[in-house]
N, C-alpha and C positions, 0 to 999 in steps of 0.2 A: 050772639055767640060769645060776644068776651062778658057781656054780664054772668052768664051760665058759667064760663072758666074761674070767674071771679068768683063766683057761688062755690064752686067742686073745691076750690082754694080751700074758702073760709072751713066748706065743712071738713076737708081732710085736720084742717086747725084744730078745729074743734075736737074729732075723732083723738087728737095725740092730744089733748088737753085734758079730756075723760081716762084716758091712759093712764094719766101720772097721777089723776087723782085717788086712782084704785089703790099705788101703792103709796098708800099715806103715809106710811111708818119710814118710809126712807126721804119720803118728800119732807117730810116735816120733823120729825124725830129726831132724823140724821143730822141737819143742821144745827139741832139746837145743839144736840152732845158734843159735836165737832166743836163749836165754838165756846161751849163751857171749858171743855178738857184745856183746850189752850188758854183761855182764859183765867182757870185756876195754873196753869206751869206759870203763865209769865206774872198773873197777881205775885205772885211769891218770888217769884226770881229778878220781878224790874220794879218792886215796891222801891217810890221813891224816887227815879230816876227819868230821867224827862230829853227827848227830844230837840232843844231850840228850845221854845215855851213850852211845848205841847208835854204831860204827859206820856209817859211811854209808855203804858200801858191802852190810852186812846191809841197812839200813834199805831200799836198792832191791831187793834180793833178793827180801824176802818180799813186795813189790806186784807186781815178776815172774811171781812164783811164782802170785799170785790173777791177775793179766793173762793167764797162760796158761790157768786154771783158765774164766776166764771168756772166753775164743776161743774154745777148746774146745769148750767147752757148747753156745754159739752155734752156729757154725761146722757143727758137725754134724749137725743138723735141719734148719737151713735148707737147705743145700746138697744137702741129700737127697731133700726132697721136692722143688725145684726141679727136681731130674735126673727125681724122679718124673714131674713133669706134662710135662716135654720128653719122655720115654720115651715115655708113654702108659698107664703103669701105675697112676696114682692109681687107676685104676677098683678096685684092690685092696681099698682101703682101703672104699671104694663100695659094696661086696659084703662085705666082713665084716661077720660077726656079734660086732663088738665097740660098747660107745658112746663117744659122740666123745669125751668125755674122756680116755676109756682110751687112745683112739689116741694124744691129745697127751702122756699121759702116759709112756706109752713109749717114745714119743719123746724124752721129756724126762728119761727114767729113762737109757735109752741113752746122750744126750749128757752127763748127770755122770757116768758109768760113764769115756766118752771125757776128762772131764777130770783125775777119779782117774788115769786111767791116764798121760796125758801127764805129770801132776804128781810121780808116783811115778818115770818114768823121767827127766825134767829132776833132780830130788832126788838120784837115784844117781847121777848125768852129774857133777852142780855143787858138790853142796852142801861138797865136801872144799874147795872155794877160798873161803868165806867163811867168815868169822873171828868166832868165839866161838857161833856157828846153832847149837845139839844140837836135845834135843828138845822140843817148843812151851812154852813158859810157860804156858800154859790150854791142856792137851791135851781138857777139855769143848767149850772154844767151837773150838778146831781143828778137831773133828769138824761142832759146827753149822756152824759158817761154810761150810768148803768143801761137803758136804750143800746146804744152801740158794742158795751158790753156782750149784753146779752145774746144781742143777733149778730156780733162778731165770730165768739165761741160756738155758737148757735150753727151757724153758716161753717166753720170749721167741723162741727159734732158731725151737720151733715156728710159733708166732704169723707171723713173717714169712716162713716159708716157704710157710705156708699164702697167703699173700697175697701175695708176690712172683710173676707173670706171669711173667719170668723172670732171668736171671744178671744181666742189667743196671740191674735194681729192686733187686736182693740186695746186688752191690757196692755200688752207693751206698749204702746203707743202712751196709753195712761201713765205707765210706773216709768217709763226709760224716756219719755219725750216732754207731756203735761209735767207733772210732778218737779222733776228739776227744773223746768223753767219757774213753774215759781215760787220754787223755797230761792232763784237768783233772781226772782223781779222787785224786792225787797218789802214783802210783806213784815217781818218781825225785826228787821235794822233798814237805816237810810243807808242808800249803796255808797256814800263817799267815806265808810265804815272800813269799807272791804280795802285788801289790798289788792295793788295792779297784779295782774290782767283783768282782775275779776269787776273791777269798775268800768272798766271800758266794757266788756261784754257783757254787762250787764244793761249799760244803755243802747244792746243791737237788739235785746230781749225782749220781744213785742208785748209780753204782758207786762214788767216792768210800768209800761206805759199805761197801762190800764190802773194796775194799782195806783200809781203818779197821778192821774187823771183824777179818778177816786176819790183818793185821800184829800187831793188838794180841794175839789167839792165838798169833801164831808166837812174839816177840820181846819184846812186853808192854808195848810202846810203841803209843801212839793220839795222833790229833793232837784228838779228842772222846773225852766219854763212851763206852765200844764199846756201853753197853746200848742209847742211842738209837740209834749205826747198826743193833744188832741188830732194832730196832720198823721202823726206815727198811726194812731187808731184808725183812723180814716182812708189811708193807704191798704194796709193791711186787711180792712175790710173789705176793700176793693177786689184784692187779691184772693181773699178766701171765697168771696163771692162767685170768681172765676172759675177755684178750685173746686167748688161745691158743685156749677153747671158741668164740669168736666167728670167728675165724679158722676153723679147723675143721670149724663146722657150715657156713661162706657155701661152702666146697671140697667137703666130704665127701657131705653130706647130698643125696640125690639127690630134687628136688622133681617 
């Protein structure tokens, strides 16, 4: 019985992983443009200007690079099961014989599947225009970070997709909640940049933490300790994980 669950798992995985590859043009495309367009503002605008050692132009690269990782992830559960319950197919999920975790989990396996993949083709797209990037300083934590990344956001996409009514609960969510968190998790300046408040709250800022984590594997530069944003990541994982079963059972579970 649990090898079978474990089976209905993999294939729902798989099923959302033929999904994303249908729409190539945003899987793939999207990423590359996103990260050129900023990559030509800030060539021009931070030619020259450097970080600590690091380049500053690297130094926005690799919060790009976890900015897409973490859209990605998002982006792709939520927007999925939202098409679901407008379809009318959640019942799918309703009738399986899988349990709800699993469901969220594959869900959320899927969506870092989807942000490996956007990250590895933005990497072959860009990476030749930034200067002195080889290969990550901590190729350990490269691996945890985007890993935990991925089915952080992952496990959050789920959560609100489960709970978003519909497209107009989701974008908001996107433009009024995602979004400003991380133009303040300091993707394009180091947060001791900013003036107070904005530094303190920028270190309650859970993606912060991701970029922090991130960058300090890519590059080897952190604006913190990377071990506490690794506990910050860790936590917060926990908690989404919760939010996603909670999510999940108020949709799934046929009372």
């Amino acid at each position: 019985m649990v090898l079978n669950m474990n089976t209905n798992m993999w294939a729902l995985y798989a099923r959302e992983v033929k999904r994303f590859q249908k729409i190539w043009l945003d899987t793939i495309f999207n990423p590359i443009v996103s990260i050129a367009l900023y990559l030509g503002v800030f060539g021009i605008v931070t030619a020259g200007r450097e970080v600590g050692s690091l380049p500053y132009l690297t130094f926005v690269y690799s919060g790009l690079l976890a900015m897409l990782v973490i859209n990605n992830s998002f982006s792709n559960p939520s927007f999925a099961l939202v098409i679901s319950k407008n379809l009318g197919n959640i019942i799918d999920l309703q009738l399986a014989p899988i349990a709800v975790w699993r469901i969220g989990i594959a869900y959320a396996l899927a969506a870092f599947t989807r942000g490996v993949f956007a990250l590895v083709v933005a990497l072959l797209a860009t990476i030749w225009f930034i200067p002195g990037l080889g290969l990550p300083s901590h190729p350990i934590y490269f691996v945890i970070g985007l890993f935990l990344t991925g089915l952080e956001f992952g496990m959050l996409g789920v959560a609100f997709g489960f709970w978003a009514k519909n497209f107009e609960a989701l974008t908001f969510m996107t433009s009024f909640v995602m979004q400003p968190m991380i133009f303040l998790a300091g993707v394009f300046y180091p947060i001791a940049s900013l003036p107070q408040p904005w530094t303190t709250i920028s270190l309650f800022n859970p993606i912060h933490h991701n970029i922090n984590f991130f960058r300090y594997s890519l590059t080897g530069y952190s604006d913190l300790n990377p071990l506490v944003s690794l506990v910050v990541i860790l936590a917060f994982s926990a908690v989404f994980f919760v939010a996603m079963q909670l999510a999940a059972k108020r949709t799934i579970v046929v009372k």
